[in-house]
C-alpha positions, -999 to +999 in steps of 0.1 A: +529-288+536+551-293+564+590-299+568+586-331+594+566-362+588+539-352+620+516-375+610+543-404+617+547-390+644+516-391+659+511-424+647+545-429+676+530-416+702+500-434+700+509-464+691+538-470+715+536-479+749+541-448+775+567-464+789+589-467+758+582-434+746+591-418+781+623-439+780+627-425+746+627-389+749+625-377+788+664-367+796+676-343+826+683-311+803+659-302+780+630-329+776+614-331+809+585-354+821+563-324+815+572-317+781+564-357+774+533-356+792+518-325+772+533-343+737+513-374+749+479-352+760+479-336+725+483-362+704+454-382+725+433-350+722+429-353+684+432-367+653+464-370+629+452-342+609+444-322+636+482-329+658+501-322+619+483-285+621+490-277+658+526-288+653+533-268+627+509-237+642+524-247+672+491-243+689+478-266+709+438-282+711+417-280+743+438-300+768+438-297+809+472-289+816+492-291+851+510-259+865+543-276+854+531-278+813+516-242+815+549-231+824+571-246+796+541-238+771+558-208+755+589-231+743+571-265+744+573-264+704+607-258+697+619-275+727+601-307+713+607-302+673+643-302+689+645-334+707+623-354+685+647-347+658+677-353+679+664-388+688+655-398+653+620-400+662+608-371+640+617-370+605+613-349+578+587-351+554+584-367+520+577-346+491+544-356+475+536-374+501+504-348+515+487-355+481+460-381+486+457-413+460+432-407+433 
């Protein structure tokens, strides 16, 4: 089980506008339009399940990337885990809560 509610997460990003989620996290230090472009294109790519386990493998599923997201790839995890956390957007996880309803 993971430390951060991912699936909430994903629910976010596809859920909200682009727009709104741009205005939400991109800044001039860490979070670059890059870094919100490859969040976006991996949680389109798959499934909640699916974005929960790349998030905490910090792996990510067959995407197309640009030259600018290959480059920041390395950090791209931490770097996001960071800011999500930062901007109340990520939160940590309930306990229990990965155990499905009988």
């Amino acid at each position: 089980m993971s430390e951060y509610d991912f699936s909430g997460l994903h629910d976010f990003l596809i859920h909200t506008p682009e727009k709104g989620v741009r205005r939400t996290l991109v800044d001039t230090h860490a979070f670059s339009e890059s870094h919100c472009s490859l969040l976006l294109k991996v949680a389109r790519a798959c499934s909640s399940y699916e974005f929960s386990s790349h998030c905490e493998n910090e792996s990510f599923p067959k995407v197309r990337m640009t030259h600018k997201e290959s480059q920041i790839r390395e950090k791209f995890w931490g770097v996001c885990v960071e800011t999500l956390l930062n901007r109340g957007v990520l939160q940590p996880a309930i306990p229990g809560s990965d155990k499905l309803a009988a």
